[in-house]
C-alpha positions in Angstrom: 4.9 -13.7 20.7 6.1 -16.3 18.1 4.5 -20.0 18.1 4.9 -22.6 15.5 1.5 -23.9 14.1 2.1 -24.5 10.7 3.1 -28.3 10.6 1.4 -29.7 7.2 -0.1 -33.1 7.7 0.1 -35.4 4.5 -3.6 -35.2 4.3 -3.8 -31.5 4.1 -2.3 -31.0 1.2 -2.0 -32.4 -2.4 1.7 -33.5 -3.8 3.0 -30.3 -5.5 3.7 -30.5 -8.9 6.9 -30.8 -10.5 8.1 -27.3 -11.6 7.7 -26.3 -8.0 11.0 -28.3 -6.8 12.9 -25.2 -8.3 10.2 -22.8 -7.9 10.1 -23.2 -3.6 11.5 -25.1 -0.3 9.2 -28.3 0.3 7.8 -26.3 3.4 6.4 -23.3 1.5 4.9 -25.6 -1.2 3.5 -27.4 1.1 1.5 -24.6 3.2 0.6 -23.1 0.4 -1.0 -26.1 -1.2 -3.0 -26.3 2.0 -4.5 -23.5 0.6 -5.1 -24.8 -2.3 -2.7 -23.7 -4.8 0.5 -24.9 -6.6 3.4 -23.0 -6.9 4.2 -20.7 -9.7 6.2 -17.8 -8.7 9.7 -18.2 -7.6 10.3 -18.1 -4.0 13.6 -15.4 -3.9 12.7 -12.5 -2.0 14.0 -12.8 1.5 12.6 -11.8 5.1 14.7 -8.3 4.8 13.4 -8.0 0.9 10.0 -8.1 1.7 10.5 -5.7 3.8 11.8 -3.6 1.4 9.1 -4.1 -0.7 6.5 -2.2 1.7 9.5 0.0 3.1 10.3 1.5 -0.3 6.7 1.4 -1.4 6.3 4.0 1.4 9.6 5.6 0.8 9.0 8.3 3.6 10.9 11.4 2.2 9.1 11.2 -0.9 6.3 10.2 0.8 6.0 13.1 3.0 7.0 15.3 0.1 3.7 14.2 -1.4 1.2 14.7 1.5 2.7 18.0 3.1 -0.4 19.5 1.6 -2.8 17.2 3.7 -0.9 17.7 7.3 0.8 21.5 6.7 -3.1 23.6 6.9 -2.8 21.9 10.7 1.0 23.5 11.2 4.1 21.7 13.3 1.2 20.3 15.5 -0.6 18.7 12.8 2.3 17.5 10.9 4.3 16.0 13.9 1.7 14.9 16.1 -0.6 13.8 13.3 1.6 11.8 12.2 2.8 10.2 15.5 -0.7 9.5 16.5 -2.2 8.1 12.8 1.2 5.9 13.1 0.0 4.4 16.3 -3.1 3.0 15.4 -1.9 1.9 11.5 0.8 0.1 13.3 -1.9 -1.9 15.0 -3.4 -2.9 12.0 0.0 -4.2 10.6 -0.4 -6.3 14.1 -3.5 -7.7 13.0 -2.9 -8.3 9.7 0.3 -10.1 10.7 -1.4 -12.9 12.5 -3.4 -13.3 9.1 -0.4 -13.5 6.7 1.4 -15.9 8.9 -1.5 -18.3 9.4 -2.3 -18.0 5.7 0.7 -16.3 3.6 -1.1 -16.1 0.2 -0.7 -13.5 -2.7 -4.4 -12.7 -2.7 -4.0 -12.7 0.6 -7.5 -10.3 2.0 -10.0 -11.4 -0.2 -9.0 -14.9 0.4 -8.9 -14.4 4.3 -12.6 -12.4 3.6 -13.8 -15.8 2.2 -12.0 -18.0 4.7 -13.8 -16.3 7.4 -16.8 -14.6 6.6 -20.5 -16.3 7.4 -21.4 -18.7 4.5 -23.8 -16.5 3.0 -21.5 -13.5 2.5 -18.4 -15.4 1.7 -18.3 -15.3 -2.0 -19.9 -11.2 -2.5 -17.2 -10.1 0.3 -14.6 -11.3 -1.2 -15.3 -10.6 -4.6 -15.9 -6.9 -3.6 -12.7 -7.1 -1.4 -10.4 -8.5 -4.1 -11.6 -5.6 -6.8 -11.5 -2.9 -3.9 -7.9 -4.1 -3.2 -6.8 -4.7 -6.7 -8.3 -0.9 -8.2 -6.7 0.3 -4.7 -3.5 -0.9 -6.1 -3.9 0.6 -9.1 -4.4 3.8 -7.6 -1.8 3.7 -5.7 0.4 3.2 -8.8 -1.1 6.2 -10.4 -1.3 8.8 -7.9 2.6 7.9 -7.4 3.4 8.6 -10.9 1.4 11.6 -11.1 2.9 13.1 -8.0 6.3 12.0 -9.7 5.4 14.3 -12.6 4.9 16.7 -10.5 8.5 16.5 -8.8 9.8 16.2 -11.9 7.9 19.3 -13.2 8.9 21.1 -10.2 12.4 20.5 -10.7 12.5 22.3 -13.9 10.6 25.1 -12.4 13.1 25.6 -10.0 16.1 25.4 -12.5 14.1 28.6 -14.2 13.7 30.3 -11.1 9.9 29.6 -10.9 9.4 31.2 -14.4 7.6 28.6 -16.4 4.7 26.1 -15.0 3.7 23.0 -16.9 0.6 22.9 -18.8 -1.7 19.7 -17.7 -1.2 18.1 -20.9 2.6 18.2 -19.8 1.9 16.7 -16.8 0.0 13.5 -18.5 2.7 13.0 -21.2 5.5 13.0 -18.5 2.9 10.5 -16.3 2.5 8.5 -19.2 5.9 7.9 -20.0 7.0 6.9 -16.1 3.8 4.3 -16.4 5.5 2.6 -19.5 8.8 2.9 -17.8 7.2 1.6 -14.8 5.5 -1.4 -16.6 8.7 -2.6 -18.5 10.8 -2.5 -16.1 8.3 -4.2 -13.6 7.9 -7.5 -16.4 11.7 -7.6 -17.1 13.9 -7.4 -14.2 12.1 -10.2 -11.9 15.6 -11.3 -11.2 17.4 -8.3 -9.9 13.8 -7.0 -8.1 15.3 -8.6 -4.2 18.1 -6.6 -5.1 16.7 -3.7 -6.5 14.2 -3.6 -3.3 17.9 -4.4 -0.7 19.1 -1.2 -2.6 16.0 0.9 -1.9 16.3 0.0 1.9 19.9 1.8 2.0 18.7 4.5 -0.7 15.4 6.0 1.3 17.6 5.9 4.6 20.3 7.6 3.2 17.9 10.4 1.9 16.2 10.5 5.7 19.7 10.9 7.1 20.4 13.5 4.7 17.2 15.6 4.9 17.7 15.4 8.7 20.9 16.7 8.8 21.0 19.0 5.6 18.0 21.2 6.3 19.5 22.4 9.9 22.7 23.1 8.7 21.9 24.2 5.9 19.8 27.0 7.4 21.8 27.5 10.2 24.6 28.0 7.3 22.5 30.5 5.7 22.4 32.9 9.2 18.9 32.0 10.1 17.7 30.6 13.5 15.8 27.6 13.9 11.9 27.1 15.2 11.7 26.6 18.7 10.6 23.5 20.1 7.7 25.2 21.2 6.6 26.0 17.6 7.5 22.7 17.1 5.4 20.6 19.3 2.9 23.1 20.3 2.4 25.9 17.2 -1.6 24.9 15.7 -2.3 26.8 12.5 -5.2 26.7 10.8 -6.0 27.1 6.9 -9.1 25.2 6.4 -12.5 26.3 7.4 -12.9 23.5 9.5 -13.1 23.9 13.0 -9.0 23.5 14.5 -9.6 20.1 15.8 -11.0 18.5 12.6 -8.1 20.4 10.8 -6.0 18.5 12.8 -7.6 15.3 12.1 -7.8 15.7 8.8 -3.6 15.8 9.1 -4.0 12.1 9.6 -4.5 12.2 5.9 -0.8 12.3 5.2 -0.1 9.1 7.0 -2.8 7.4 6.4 -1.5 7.6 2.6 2.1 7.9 3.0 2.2 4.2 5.6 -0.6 2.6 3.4 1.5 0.1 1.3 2.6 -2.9 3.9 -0.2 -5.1 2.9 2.0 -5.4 -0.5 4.2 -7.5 1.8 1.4 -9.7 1.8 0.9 -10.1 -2.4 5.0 -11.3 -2.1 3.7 -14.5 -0.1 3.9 -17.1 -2.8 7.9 -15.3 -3.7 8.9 -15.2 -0.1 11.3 -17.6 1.2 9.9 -19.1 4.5 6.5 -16.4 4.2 4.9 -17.7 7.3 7.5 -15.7 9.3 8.4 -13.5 6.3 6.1 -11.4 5.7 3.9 -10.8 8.9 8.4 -9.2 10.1 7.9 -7.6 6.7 5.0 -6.0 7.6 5.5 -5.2 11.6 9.2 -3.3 10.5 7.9 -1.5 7.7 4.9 0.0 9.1 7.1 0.7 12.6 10.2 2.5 11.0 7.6 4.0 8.9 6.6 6.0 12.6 9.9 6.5 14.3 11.7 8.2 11.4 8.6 9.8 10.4 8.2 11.4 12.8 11.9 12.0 12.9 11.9 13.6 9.6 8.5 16.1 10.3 10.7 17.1 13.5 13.2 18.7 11.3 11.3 19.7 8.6 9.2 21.7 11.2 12.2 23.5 13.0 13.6 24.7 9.6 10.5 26.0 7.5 9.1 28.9 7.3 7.7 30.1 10.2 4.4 31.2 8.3 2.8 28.4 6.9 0.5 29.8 4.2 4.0 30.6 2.2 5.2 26.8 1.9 2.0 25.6 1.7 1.5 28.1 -1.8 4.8 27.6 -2.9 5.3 29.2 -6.3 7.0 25.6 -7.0 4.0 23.7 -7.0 5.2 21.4 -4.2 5.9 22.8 -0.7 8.8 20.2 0.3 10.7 21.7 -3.0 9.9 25.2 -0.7 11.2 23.9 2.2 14.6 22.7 0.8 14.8 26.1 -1.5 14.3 28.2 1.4 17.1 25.9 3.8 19.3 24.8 0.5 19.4 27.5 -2.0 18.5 27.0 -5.6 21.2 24.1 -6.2 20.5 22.4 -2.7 17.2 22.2 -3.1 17.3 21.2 -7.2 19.6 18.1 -6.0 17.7 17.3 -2.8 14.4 17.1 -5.4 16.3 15.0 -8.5 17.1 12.7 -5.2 13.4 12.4 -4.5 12.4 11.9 -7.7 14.6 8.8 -8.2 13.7 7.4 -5.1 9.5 8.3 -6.5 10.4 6.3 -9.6 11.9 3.0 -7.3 8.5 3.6 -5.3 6.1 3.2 -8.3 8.3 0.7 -9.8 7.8 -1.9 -6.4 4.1 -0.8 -6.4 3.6 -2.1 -9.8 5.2 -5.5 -8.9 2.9 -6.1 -5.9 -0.2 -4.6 -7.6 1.1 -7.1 -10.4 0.7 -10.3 -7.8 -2.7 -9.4 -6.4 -4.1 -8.7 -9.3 -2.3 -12.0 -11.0 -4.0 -14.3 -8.4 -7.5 -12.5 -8.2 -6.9 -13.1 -12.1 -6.0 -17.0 -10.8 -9.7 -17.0 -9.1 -11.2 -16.2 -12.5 -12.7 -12.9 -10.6 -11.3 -10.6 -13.3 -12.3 -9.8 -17.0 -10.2 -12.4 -19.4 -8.7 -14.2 -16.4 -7.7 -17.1 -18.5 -5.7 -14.6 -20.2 -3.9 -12.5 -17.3 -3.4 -15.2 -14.9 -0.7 -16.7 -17.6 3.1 -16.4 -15.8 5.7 -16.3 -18.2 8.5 -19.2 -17.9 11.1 -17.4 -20.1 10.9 -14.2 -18.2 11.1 -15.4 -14.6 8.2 -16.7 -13.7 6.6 -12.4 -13.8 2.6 -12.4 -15.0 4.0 -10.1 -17.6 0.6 -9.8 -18.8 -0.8 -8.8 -15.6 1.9 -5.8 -15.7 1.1 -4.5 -19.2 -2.8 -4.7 -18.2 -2.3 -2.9 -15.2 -0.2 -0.2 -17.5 -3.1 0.3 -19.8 -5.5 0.6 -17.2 -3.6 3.3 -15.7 -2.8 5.1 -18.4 -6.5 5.4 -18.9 -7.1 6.1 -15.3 -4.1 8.9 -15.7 -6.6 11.2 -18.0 -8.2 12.2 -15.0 -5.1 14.9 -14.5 -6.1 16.8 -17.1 -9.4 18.2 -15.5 -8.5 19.6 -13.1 -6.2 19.4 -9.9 -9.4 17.6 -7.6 -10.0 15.2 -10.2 -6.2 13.5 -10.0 -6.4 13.8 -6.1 -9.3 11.3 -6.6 -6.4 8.8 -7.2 -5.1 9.4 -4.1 -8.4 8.9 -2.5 -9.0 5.3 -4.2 -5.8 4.3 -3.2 -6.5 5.4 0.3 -10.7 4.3 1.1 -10.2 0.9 -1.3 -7.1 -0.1 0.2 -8.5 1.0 4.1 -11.7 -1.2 3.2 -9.7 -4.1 1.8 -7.4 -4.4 5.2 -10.6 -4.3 7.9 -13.1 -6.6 6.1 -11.0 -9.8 6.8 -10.1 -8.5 10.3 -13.5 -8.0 11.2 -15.1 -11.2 9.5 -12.0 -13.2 11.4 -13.7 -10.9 14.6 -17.3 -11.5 13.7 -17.5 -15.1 12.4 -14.0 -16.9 12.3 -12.4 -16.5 15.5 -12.6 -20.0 16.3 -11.7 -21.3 12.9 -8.0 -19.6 13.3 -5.5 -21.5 13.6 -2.3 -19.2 14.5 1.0 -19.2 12.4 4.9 -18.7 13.3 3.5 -15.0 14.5 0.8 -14.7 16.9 0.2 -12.1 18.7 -1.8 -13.8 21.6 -4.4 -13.1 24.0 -4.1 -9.5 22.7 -5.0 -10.8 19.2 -8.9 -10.0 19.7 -8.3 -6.9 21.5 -5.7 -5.5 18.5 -8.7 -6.6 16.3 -11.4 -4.5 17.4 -9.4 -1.5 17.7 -8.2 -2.2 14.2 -11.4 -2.5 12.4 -12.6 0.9 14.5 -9.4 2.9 13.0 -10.0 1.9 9.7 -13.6 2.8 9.7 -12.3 6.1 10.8 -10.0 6.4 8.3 -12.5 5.3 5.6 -14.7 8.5 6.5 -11.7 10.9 7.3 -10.7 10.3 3.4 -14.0 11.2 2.4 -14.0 15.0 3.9 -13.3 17.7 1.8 -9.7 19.5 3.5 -10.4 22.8 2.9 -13.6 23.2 5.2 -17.2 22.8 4.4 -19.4 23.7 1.2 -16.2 23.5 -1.4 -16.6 24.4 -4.5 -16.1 21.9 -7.6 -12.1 22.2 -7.4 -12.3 21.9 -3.9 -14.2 19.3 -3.4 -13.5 15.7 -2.4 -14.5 12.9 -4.9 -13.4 10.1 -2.8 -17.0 9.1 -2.1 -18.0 9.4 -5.7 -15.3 7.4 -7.1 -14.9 5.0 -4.5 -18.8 4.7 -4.0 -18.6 3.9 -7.8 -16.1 1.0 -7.4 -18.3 -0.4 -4.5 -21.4 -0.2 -6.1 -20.3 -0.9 -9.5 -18.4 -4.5 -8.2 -21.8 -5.6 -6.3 -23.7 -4.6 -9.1 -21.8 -6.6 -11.4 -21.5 -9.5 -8.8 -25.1 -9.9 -8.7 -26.1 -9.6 -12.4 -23.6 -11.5 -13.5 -20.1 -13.2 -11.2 -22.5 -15.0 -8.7 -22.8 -17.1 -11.5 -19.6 -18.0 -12.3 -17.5 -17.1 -9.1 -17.1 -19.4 -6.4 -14.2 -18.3 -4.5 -10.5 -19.4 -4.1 -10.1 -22.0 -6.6 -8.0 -25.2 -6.5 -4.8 -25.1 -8.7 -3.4 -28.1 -6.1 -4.9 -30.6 -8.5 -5.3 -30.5 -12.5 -7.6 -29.7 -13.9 -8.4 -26.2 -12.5 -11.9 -26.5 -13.3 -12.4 -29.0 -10.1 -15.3 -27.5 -8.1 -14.1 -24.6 -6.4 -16.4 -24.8 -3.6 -16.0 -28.8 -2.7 -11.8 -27.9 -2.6 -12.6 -24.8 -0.4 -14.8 -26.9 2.1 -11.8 -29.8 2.0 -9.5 -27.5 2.7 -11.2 -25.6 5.3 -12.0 -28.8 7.1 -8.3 -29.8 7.2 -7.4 -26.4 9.0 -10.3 -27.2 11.5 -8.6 -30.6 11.6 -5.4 -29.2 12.4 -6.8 -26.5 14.9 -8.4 -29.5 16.7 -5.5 -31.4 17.1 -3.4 -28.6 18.1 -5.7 -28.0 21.2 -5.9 -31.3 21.7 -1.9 -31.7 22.4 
């Protein structure tokens, strides 16, 4: 499974500067500035905390807390097997990404894979549209986190008045806009206690699975109530959409597909990860796996100790129907500190998004793609090498992006649905230009996974187009009504259109693709250092199948 590739010739790579002595090993400098770029980031997050980046991105209690709405209309069926299945296939796009982030560990990692391998002519417009797809996926991710953590939060206080008082939606913003600043200042000023922060969210989210897995049994057990059989488990299908039961139980997938969709941040923590080529593809292969055992583990239990009839939890008079679910096992005070629980662990989830939203966006910023690059691709010295003002930028945009909450309950999902179509968009292009036009220009890193590296590839490209158009249906059935409806394709058809619209008036002017930082100064011809660089890898692919 594992071959080593990556030996840098001399000739491949420019002498690193100075500053990146204490910034990196010799070895990560050195593949990196194969790439083209110089090291600016400190290199301090470990194999096991880049892991914990993606693993507490996902933070699967919380996680599942958040999409129960998405998989319950399906029942046990949709929520267990759903989730098994969806698991499956997202585990083989963390397979095919891997082989990409070993080969080429980089923070902007798919839009600079997009432009590595795509034809000539569609190198620099897919990769422009890719980095901005990725970058606003990011963002959305951030605040459809925070506005779910509202919620808890909310929800918590709901329950502490036994369900007598319900927040007004201008509540709900000023308690979203408060955990963004939060989010935003604690993202630019702990860099140096963020590997330990993230080792600490690893022990956190599994002590909370543990404890939801035994607490809710006992707990009901404790109570004098039975427990769901395992047939209503494993084989009870409800049905509260319109859709036809089949479809409802695709559209369970949803919760998944959203709650597993942050290993790709493992990716943006190249340039800090200590030995990345072998860092972050493990990063990426254990997150996404535990993410589907202990799922599935966790929807198990949470099956065999809800209520039996679904419509209940599902209109919980708490506004969240895992807050149900613990009231109904836990009692009032069970369930209030089962929730405070999930609400810290919500807040570590937004606050690890942020930093790898932070790093993509810095080096799409480092490409001159974005507005006032020169600005936000700046990385502050005296506050440990962070692109602090990539953080606070990322804050104001979502605090803007946040005002959406206070239309209506449809408009803030349409957060969720630009995290989810962007982000699904920004993981298959590179896969499927690698497919269509670069399969002989790879050259494989520490991971490889082989002769089944094509195969994993097609089937990885045909998921995510799936999931693309799965994001886009409306989940209560067909002909919704304007609160019901689905504005995934609006919004997200508004990013799309909006980034090639703007590419073609105005950036295929100006943007050439990955720059060179390797050399000073960084205005040297973008595409001449791309074409250098690409001929050294076909160089070094050469000589590899030559030995």
């Amino acid at each position: 499974m594992f071959k080593m590739h990556n030996e840098v010739s001399a000739s491949a790579s420019a002498p690193a500067p100075a500053p990146a002595a204490r910034l990196a090993n010799p070895d990560d400098s050195q593949l990196l500035a194969k790439m083209g770029y110089k090291q600016e980031l400190k290199r301090q997050y470990s194999t096991v905390q880049v892991f914990a980046i993606a693993f507490s991105i996902m933070g699967l209690v919380p996680s599942i807390a958040s999409t129960l709405s998405f998989s319950l209309p399906a029942g046990p069926v949709g929520m267990v097997w759903g989730w098994f299945t969806a698991s499956i296939f997202i585990f083989v796009v963390g397979l095919a990404m891997s082989d990409l982030a070993s080969a080429m560990p980089t923070a902007g990692g798919l839009y600079w894979w997009t432009h590595y391998f795509a034809g000539e002519r569609y190198k620099r417009p897919f990769s422009f549209l890719i980095g901005y797809s990725n970058t606003l996926g990011l963002i959305g991710g951030i605040c459809s986190v925070d506005y779910t953590l509202s919620l808890m939060i909310l929800s918590c206080v709901s329950i502490s008045r036994d369900s007598d008082w319900s927040a007004s939606r201008g509540v709900i913003y000023g308690v979203y806009v408060g955990l963004i600043l939060l989010h935003g200042l604690s993202g630019a000023l702990t860099g140096r206690l963020m590997p330990r922060i993230q080792t600490a969210c690893i022990y956190i989210n599994m002590a909370l699975v543990v404890a939801t897995v035994v607490a809710l049994p006992v707990g009901k057990v404790t109570r004098g109530e039975s427990l769901n059989s395992g047939s209503y488990v494993f084989r009870h299908v409800d049905n509260e959409t319109k859709w036809p039961t089949g479809w409802a139980f695709m559209l369970a997938w949803l919760a998944p597909i959203w709650s597993i969709g942050s290993f790709d941040s493992c990716v943006h923590m190249s340039e800090e990860a200590m030995h990345a080529a072998k860092a972050v593809p493990l990063g990426i292969m254990f997150s996404a796996g535990s993410a589907c055992v202990l799922g599935f583990l966790v929807l198990t239990v949470i099956a065999a100790t809800m209520n039996p009839n679904v419509s209940e939890t599902l209109n919980s008079k708490f506004g969240q129907p895992m807050a149900q679910i613990y009231y109904d096992a836990l009692g009032k005070n069970g369930a209030l500190g089962f929730m405070i629980v999930l609400c810290i662990i919500q807040f570590l989830i937004g606050l690890s998004l942020i930093v790898a939203a932070s790093r993509q966006s810095w080096a799409f910023s480092r490409d001159g793609a974005l507005p006032f690059s020169t600005y936000f691709r700046h990385v502050s010295t005296r506050i440990q090498f962070q692109p602090v003002r990539m953080i606070c930028g990322l804050v104001v945009i979502a605090v803007i992006l946040g005002l959406l909450c206070l239309i209506n309950s449809a408009a803030a999902n349409a957060l969720f649905s630009l995290f989810v179509a962007s982000n699904y968009l920004s993981w298959g292009m590179p896969i499927f230009c690698r497919l269509v036009w670069g399969q002989e220009r790879f050259v494989p890193g520490e991971f490889y996974t082989g002769r089944f590296s094509k195969a994993i590839g097609v089937i990885a490209v045909v998921y995510l187009l799936f999931g693309m158009i799965l994001s886009m249906f409306p989940t209560t059935g067909p002909n919704p009504s304007p609160s019901d409806m689905n504005y995934t394709i609006v919004i997200n058809g508004f990013v799309w259109i909006g980034c090639m619209g703007y590419y073609f008036l105005f950036a295929r002017h100006w943007y050439t693709g990955p720059r060179i930082t390797v050399d000073e100064p960084r205005s040297a011809s973008s595409n001449n250092g791309t074409l250098a660089i690409e001929n050294s890898r076909e160089k070094t692919a050469f000589s590899e199948k030559g030995e």
